[in-house]
C-alpha positions, 0 to 999 in steps of 0.5 A: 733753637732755630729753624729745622728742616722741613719735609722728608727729601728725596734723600732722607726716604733713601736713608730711612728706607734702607736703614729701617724695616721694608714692607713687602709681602704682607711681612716685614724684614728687619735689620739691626737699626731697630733691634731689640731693646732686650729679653727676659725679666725686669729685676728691682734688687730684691733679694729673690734668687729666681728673679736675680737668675733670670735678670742676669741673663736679660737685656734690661731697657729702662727705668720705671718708677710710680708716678707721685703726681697722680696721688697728690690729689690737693695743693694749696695755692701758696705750696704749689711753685714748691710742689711743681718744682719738687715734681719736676726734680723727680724727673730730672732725677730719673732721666740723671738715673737712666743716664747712668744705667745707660752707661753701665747697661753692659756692667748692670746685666752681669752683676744686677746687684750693681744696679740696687747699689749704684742706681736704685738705692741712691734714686730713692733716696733723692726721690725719698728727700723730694716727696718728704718736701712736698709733705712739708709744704702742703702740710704748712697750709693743709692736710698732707698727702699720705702714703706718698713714701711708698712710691719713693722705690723705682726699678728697673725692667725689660722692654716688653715688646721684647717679652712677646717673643718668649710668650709661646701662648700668642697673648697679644695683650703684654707689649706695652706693659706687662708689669716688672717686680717691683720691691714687694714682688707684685705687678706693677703697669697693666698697659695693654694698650687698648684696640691695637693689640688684637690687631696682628700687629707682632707681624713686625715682631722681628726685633732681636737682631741685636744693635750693638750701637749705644745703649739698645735700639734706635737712633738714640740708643732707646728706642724705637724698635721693630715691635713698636711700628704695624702695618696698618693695612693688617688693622680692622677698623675699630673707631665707633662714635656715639649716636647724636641725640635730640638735644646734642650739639652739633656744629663746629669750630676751627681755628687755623694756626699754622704748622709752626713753619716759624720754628718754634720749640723748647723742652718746657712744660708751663702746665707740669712744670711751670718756672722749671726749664726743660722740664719735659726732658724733651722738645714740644712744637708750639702753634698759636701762643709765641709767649710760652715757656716754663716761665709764661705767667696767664699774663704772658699769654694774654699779651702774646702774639699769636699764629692763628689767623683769628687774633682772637684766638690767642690759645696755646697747642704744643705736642712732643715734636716727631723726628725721622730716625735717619742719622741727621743731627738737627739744633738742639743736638747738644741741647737739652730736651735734644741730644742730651736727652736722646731725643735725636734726629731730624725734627719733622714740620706736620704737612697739615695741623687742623684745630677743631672744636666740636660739640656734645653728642647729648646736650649743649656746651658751656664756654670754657674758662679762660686760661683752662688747662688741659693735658691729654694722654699721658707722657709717661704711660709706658711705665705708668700705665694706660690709664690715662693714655690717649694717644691716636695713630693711624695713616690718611685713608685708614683713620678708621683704625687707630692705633694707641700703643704702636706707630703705624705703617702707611702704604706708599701715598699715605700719610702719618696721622697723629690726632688727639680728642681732648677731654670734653667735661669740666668740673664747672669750677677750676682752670686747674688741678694738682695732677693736671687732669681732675678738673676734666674729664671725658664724656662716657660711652654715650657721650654723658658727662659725670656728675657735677661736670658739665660739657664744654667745647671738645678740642680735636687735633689732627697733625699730619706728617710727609714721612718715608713709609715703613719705621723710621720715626718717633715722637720725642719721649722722656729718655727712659720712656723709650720713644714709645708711642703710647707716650704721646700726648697733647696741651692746651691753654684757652685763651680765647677772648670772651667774644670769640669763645662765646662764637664757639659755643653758639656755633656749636650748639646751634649746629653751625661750622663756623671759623 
């Protein structure tokens, strides 16, 4: 893909002002650019006569199916290209399964049985087909995972954010999540989100003005809409940093690795889906290591060039790229992980990204392995859940309150923040795990690591982005994640050398900023 715009010109704040939502009066006012994904219940085909009655009048926004990787707990080493690549099929089914209930969303809500029938049914049968190849190759050198057929059914389900305005009991605590039928008729998803919900944030909850272009809201025709964006001048600060103790550690580290002002983007995830392109299903930006892709071998990486200043920093950052919902086309327009994703719109380059490495409010670091891998929060976490969530939205100024599950609206002057704390505890053993995140963890309240793992240098990155104020932006999402911004989610690769990481550690428990 080649290079994007930069910044927001003077045009584009025009564009987004008008075409958005404008804050004025302590309220907003919406208009149909970011209407409602839909109303009412979600529907799974089961035969329940008062779920199918409600679900023929709702307006249903996406497609939400368990996620099988986070109950695969082992993967021999010979089973895991096969593994990672059935996993990844997995998502290729659900984004081929949300394109069509895309196309048939109109059909879908006058007969729900159409959708058991044309998309659920044969979803899980593929999804049945890939899970019993995962069993097989990790049953030809181990114990095969069980119970992974269960989460075969997926189902489909309105946008929550949408629920809220039926819910006449003021419960703040459902936008993200509030659960859908799934085939047993339980409750599947608690997202609540976390800090943000308390806040006032249905002030902007004016989403039902009904967009009739594509499939529901947004540029994209999924999302984002109203309910997804707060002022963030209505939101009480809620950050709280546990208290350094004798024996903590605490200096820092940065590295300085650009913006990525070269332009460099892909839809890959060499971590998730490795050897598998566009296995995110949407464009990530890359700062530092200019090998990756879904086909980098630790090899690649090592040999690669590098953006950041010090050569001997060769790590890999990415994050879902962020795009002003402004109607421009950008290159990968007709490109996978782009248009033909519903990722569209004007790919924004961050005004400021800042990598920090900081210590252990309790004890000391050890240096990481080379070639750790770290995934933080949760691409998937609107139809996942919270649980592994992570995502930290806020404004300059006011990063005091952050923001998990909405976007915020940053007064005249204030610029977007989107920043990641990674997780600071590793298992003392493995670069990897079979999910992706069991070989790290984060430090409890006060700052402790659990048991067996020990604390290792804790990335922080906060990106900064020139955008119009008010709605108008998302970061790239899987199609049926709806662009929420719960979704957002960080990676990282070390490939520090030796000498260099031993720098860290030292500066960092010796109390030292060093860069």
């Amino acid at each position: 893909m080649g290079r994007t715009r930069k910044r927001s010109t003077l045009a584009n704040r025009a564009i987004v002002a008008s075409a958005a939502l404008i804050l004025g009066g302590g309220g907003l006012v919406a208009v149909n650019t970011y209407a409602s994904a839909g109303e009412g219940w979600s529907w799974s085909g089961q035969e329940n006569e008062q779920t199918q009655t409600k679900a023929a009048g709702a307006e249903i926004s996406t497609i939400d199916c368990p996620e099988v990787a986070n109950d695969i707990r082992e993967v021999p080493e010979q089973a895991r290209p096969e593994v990672d690549g059935e996993l990844a099929k997995m998502d290729s089914q659900i984004t081929d399964a949300y394109k069509q209930f895309a196309d048939q969303k109109e059909e879908i809500e006058r007969d729900p049985q159409l959708a058991q029938n044309a998309i659920l049914n044969p979803l899980k049968d593929k999804r049945t087909a890939s899970i019993e190849r995962i069993s097989i190759a990790i049953g030809r050198s181990g114990q095969p995972p069980q119970g992974l057929d269960s989460l075969a059914q997926c189902s489909l389900r309105a946008d929550d954010n949408a629920d809220n305005q039926d819910d006449q009991n003021g419960d703040q605590n459902n936008d993200d999540g509030q659960g859908d039928i799934g085939q047993d008729g339980g409750q599947n998803g608690d997202q609540n989100g976390g800090q943000d919900d308390n806040q006032g944030d249905d002030q902007g909850n004016d989403n039902g003005q009904g967009d009739d272009q594509g499939n529901g809201n947004g540029q994209g025709g999924n999302g984002p809409e109203a309910a997804d964006f707060v002022d963030i001048q209505s939101v009480q600060p809620n950050v709280q940093q546990p208290q350094q103790r004798r024996g903590g550690s605490r200096g820092s580290f940065a590295t300085k690795c650009g913006t990525n002002e070269n332009g460099k983007f892909n839809p890959d995830n060499v971590i998730v889906a490795p050897g598998v392109s566009n296995g995110a299903h949407h464009m990530h930006d890359y700062v530092g290591n200019q090998a990756n892709d879904a086909f980098a071998s630790d090899d690649d990486l090592a040999n690669g060039d590098t953006s950041c200043q010090n050569q001997g920093d060769k790590s890999t950052y990415y994050w879902p790229v962020l795009r002003l919902q402004n109607g421009q086309n950008e290159n990968d327009a007709d490109a996978d992980g782009g248009g033909k994703d519903q990722n569209v719109g004007e790919i924004q380059t961050p005004s400021q990204v800042t990598l920090n490495f900081v210590g252990n409010p309790v004890s000391k670091v050890t240096a990481m392995p080379r070639f750790l891998r770290i995934i933080t929060g949760d691409a998937k976490a609107f139809v996942n859940g919270d649980a592994n969530a992570n995502a930290s939205w806020s404004c300059t100024g006011f990063e005091d309150r952050q923001l998990k599950d909405k976007y915020p609206i940053c007064p005249e002057g204030s610029q977007v923040v989107r920043s990641f704390k990674f997780q600071s505890c590793w298992d003392g053993q493995n670069t990897d795990s079979a999910n992706h995140r069991t070989h790290v963890a984060f430090a409890d309240e006060n700052g402790n690591c659990g048991n067996g793992f020990q604390a290792i240098p804790q990335l922080v990155q906060r990106i900064v982005y020139d955008v119009p104020p008010g709605p108008g932006f998302a970061v790239d999402s899987f199609p049926e994640q709806l662009h929420k911004p719960v979704t957002d989610h960080g990676d990282f690769i070390n490939v520090f050398d030796e000498n260099l990481m031993n720098k860290v550690v030292n500066c960092i428990n010796n109390g030292q900023k060093c860069r």
